[in-house]
BAFIVEX-254218 format. One record per residue: x, z, y of N, C-alpha, C in turn; residue in one letter; residue number from 1. Coordinates in steps of 0.02 Angstrom, whole numbers, plus 50000, padded with zeros to 5 digits. Each point is the difference from the previous one (the first is absolute). Example, Ala and Ser with C-alpha at 12.3 -4.5 7.8 and 13.67 -1.06 7.14 Angstrom:
<atoms>
{n_X:50660&n_Z:50390&n_Y:49716&ca_X:49955&ca_Z:50000&ca_Y:50059&c_X:50045&c_Z:50000&c_Y:50060&gudren:a&gupa:1} .
{n_X:49982&n_Z:49964&n_Y:50053&ca_X:50042&ca_Z:50003&ca_Y:50059&c_X:49961&c_Z:50037&c_Y:50055&gudren:s&gupa:2} .
</atoms>
This chain:
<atoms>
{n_X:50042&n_Z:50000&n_Y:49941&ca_X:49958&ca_Z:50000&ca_Y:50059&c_X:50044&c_Z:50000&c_Y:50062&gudren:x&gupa:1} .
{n_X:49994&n_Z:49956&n_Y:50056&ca_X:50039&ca_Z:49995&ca_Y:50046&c_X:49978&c_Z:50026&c_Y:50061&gudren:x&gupa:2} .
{n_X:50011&n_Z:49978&n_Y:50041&ca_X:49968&ca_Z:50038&ca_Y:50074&c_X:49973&c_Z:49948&c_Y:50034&gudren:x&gupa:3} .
{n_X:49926&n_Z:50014&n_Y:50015&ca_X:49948&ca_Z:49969&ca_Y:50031&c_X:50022&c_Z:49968&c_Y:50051&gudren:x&gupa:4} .
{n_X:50004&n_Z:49938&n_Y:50031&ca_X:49994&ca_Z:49993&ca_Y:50063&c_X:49920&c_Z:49987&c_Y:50037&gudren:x&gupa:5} .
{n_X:50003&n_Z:49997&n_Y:50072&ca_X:49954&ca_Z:50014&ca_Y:50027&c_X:49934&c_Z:49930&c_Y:49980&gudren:x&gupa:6} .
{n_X:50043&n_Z:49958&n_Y:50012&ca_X:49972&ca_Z:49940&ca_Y:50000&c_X:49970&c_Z:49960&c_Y:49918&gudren:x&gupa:7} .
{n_X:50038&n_Z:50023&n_Y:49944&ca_X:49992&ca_Z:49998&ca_Y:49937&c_X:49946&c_Z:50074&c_Y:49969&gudren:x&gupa:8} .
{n_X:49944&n_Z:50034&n_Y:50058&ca_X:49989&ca_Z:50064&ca_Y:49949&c_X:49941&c_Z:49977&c_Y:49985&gudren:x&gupa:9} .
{n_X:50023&n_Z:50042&n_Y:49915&ca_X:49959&ca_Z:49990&ca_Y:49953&c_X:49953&c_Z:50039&c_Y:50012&gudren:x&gupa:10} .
{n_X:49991&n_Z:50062&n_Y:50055&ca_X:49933&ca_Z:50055&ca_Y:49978&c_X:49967&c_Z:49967&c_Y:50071&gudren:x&gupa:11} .
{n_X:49995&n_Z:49961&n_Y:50026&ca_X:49943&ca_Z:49951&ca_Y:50039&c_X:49955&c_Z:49987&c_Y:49973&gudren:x&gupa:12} .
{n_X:49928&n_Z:50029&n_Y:50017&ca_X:49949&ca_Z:49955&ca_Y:49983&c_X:49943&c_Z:49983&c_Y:50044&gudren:x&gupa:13} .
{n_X:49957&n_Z:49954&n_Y:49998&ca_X:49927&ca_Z:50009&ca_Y:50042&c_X:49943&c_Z:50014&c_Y:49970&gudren:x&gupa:14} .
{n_X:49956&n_Z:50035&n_Y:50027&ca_X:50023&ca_Z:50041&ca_Y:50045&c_X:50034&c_Z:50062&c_Y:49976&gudren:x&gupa:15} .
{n_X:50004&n_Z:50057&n_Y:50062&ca_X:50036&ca_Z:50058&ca_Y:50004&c_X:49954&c_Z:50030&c_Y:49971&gudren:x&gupa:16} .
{n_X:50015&n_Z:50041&n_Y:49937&ca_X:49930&ca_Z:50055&ca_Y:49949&c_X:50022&c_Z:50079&c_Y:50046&gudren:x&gupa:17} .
{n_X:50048&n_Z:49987&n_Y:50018&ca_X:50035&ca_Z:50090&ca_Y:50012&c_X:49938&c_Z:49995&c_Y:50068&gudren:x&gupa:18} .
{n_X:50014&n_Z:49951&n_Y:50058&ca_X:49967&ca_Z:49990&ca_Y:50069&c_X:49940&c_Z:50023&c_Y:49962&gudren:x&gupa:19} .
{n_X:49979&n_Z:49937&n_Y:49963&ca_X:49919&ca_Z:50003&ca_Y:50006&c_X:49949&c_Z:50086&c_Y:49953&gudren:x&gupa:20} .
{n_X:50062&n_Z:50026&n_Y:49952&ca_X:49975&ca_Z:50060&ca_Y:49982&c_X:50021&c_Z:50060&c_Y:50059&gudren:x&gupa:21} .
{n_X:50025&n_Z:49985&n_Y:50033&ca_X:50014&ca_Z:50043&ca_Y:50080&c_X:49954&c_Z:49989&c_Y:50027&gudren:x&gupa:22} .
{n_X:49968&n_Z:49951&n_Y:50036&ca_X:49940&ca_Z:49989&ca_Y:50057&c_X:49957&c_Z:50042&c_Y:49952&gudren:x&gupa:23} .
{n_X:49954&n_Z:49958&n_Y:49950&ca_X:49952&ca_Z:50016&ca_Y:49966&c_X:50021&c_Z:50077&c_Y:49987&gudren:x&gupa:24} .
{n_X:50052&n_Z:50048&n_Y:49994&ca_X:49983&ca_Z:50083&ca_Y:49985&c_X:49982&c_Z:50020&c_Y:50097&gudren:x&gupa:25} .
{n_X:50029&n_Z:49984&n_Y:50035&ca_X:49988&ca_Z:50010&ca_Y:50063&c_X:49952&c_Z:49960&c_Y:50031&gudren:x&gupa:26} .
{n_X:49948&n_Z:49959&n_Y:49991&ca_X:49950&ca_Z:49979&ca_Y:50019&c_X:49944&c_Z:50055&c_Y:49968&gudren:x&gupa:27} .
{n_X:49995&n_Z:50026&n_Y:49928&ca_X:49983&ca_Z:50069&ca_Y:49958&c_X:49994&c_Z:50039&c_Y:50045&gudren:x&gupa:28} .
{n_X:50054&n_Z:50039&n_Y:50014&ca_X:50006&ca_Z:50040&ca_Y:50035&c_X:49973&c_Z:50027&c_Y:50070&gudren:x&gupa:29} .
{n_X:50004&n_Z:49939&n_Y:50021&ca_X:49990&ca_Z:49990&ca_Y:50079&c_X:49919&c_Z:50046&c_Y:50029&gudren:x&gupa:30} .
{n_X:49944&n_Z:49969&n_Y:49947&ca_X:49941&ca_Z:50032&ca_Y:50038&c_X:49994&c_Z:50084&c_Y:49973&gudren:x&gupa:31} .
{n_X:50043&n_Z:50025&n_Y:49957&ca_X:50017&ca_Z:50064&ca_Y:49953&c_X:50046&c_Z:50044&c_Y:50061&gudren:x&gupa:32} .
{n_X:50046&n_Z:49980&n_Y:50055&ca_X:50057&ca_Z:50064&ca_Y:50008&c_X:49955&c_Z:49967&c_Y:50100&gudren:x&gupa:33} .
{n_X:50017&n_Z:50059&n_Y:50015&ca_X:50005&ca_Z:49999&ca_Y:50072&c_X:50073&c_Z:50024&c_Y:50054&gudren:x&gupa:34} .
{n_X:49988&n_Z:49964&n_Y:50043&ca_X:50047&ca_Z:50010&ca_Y:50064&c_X:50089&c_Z:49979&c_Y:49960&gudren:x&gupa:35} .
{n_X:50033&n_Z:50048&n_Y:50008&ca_X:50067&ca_Z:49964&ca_Y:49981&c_X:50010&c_Z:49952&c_Y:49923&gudren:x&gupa:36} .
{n_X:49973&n_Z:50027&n_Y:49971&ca_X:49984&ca_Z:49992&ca_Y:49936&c_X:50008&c_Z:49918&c_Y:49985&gudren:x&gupa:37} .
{n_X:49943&n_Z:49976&n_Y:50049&ca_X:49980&ca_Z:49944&ca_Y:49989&c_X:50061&c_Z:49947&c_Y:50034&gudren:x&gupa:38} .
{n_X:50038&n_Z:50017&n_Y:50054&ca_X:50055&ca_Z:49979&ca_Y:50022&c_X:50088&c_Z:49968&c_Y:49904&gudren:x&gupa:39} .
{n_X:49962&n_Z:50070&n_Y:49982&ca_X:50064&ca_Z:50006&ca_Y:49961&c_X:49951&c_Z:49943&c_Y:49920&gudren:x&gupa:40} .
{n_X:49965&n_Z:50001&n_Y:49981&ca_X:49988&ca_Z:49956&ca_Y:49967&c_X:50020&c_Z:49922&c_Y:50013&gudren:x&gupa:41} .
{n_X:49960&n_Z:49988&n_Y:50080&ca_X:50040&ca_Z:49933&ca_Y:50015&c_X:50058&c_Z:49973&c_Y:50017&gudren:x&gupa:42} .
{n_X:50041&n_Z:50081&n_Y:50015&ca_X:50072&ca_Z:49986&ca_Y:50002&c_X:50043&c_Z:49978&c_Y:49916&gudren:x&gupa:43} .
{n_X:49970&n_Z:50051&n_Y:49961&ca_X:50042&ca_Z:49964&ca_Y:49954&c_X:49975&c_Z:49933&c_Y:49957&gudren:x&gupa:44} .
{n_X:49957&n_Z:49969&n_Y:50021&ca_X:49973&ca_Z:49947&ca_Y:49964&c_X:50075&c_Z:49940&c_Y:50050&gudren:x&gupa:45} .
{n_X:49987&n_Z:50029&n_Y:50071&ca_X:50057&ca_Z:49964&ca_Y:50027&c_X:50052&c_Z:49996&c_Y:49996&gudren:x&gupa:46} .
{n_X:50027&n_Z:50059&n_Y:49976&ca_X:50071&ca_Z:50009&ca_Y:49960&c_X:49999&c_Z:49976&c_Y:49943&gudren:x&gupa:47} .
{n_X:49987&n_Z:49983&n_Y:49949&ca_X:50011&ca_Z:49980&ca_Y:49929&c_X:50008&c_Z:49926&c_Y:50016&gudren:x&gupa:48} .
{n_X:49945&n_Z:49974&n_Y:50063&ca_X:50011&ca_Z:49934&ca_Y:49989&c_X:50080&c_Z:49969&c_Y:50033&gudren:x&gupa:49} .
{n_X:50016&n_Z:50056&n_Y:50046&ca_X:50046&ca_Z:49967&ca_Y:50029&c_X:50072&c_Z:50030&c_Y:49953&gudren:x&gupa:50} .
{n_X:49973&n_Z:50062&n_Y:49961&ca_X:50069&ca_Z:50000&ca_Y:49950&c_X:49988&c_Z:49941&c_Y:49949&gudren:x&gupa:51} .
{n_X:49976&n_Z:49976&n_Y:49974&ca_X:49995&ca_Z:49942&ca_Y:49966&c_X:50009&c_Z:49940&c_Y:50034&gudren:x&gupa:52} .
{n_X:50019&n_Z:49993&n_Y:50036&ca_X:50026&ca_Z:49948&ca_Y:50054&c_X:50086&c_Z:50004&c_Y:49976&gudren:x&gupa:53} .
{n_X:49992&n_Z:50072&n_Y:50059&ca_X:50077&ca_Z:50025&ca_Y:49995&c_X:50040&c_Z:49998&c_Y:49939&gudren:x&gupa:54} .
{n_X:49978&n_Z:50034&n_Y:49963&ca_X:50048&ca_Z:50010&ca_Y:49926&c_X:49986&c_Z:49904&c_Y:49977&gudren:x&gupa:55} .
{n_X:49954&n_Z:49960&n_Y:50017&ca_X:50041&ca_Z:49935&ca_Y:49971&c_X:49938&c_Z:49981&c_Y:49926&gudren:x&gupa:56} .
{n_X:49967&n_Z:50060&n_Y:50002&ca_X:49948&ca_Z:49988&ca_Y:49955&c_X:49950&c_Z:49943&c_Y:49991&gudren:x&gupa:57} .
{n_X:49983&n_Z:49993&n_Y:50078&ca_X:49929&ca_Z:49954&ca_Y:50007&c_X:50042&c_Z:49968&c_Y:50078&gudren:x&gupa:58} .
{n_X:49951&n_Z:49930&n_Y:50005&ca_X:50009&ca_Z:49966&ca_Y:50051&c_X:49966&c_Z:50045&c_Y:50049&gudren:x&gupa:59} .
{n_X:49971&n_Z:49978&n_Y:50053&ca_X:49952&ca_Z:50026&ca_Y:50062&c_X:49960&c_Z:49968&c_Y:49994&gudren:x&gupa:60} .
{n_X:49986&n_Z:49937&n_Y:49953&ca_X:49940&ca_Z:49982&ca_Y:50013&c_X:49969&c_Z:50028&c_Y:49932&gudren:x&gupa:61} .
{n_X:50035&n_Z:50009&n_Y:49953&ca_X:49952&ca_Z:50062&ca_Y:49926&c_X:49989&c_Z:50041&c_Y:50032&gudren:x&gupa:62} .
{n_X:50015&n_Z:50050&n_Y:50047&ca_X:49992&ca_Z:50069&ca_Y:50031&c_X:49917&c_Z:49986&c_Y:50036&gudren:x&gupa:63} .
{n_X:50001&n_Z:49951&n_Y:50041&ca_X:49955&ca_Z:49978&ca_Y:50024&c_X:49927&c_Z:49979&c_Y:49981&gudren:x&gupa:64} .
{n_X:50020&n_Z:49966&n_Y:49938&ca_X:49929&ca_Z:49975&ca_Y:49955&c_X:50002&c_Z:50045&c_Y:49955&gudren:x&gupa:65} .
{n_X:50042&n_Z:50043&n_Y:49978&ca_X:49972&ca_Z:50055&ca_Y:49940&c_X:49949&c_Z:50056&c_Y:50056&gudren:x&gupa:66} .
{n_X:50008&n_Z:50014&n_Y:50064&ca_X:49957&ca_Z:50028&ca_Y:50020&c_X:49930&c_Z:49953&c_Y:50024&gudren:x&gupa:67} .
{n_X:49995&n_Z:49945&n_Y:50006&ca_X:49945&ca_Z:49981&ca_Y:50055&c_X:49942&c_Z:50005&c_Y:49918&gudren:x&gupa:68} .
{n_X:50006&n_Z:49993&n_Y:49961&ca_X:49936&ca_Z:50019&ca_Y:49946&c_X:49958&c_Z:50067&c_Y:50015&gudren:x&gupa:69} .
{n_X:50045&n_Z:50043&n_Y:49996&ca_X:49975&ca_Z:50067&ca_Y:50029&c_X:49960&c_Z:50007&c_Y:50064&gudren:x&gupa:70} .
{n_X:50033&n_Z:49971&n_Y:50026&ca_X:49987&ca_Z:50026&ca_Y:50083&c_X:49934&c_Z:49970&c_Y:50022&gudren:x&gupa:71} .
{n_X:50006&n_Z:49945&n_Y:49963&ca_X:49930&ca_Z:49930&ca_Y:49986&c_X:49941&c_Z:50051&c_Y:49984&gudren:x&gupa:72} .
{n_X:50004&n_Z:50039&n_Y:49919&ca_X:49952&ca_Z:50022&ca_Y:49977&c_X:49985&c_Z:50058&c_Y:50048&gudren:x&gupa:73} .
{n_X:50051&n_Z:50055&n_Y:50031&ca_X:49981&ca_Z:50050&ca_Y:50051&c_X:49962&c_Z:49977&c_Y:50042&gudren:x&gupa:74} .
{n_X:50002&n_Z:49933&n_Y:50044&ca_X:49961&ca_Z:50002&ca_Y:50036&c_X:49920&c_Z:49988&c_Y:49975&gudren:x&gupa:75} .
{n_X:49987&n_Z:49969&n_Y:49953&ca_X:49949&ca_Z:49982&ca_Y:49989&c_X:49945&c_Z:50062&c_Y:49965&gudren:x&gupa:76} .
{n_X:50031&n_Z:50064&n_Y:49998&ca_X:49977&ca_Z:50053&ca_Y:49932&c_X:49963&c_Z:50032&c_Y:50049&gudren:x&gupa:77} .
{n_X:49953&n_Z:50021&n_Y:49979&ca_X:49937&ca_Z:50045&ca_Y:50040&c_X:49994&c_Z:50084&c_Y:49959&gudren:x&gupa:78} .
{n_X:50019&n_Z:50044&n_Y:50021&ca_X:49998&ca_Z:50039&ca_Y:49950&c_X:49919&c_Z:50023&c_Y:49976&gudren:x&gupa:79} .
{n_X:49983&n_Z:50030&n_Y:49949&ca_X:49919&ca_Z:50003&ca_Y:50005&c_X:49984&c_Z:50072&c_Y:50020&gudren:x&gupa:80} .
{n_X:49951&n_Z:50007&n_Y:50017&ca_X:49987&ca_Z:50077&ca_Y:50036&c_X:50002&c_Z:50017&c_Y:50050&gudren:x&gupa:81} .
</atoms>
């Protein structure tokens, strides 16, 4: 096993599953925690995507479309009650 280069990596894929299981637990969350709470859910949905950038994992544009499914269905969800 040799050492990855950036441009040859093999753990790229589309989309980003880490992004899109990040939004979707913090979209969860969101109508559940109040005041700071809710800050720190959408912060780390924003961090994972941009460490998966960083570390070389995912392009920016997997980061991007592994979340817009989620964010799609959030807006459209009505809760009942």
């Amino acid at each position: 096993m040799g050492a990855r280069s950036r441009r040859g990596s093999l753990g790229t894929a589309f989309p980003s599953s880490h992004t899109a299981a990040s939004v979707a637990t913090a979209l969860a969350f969101l109508p559940l925690v109040r005041g700071p709470w809710r800050v720190v859910a959408v912060l780390q949905s924003v961090l994972v995507g941009i460490a998966c950038v960083y570390t070389g994992n995912h392009y920016a544009i997997d980061v991007v479309v592994g979340a817009t499914p989620e964010e799609m269905s959030a807006l459209g969800f009505q809760p009942v009650g």
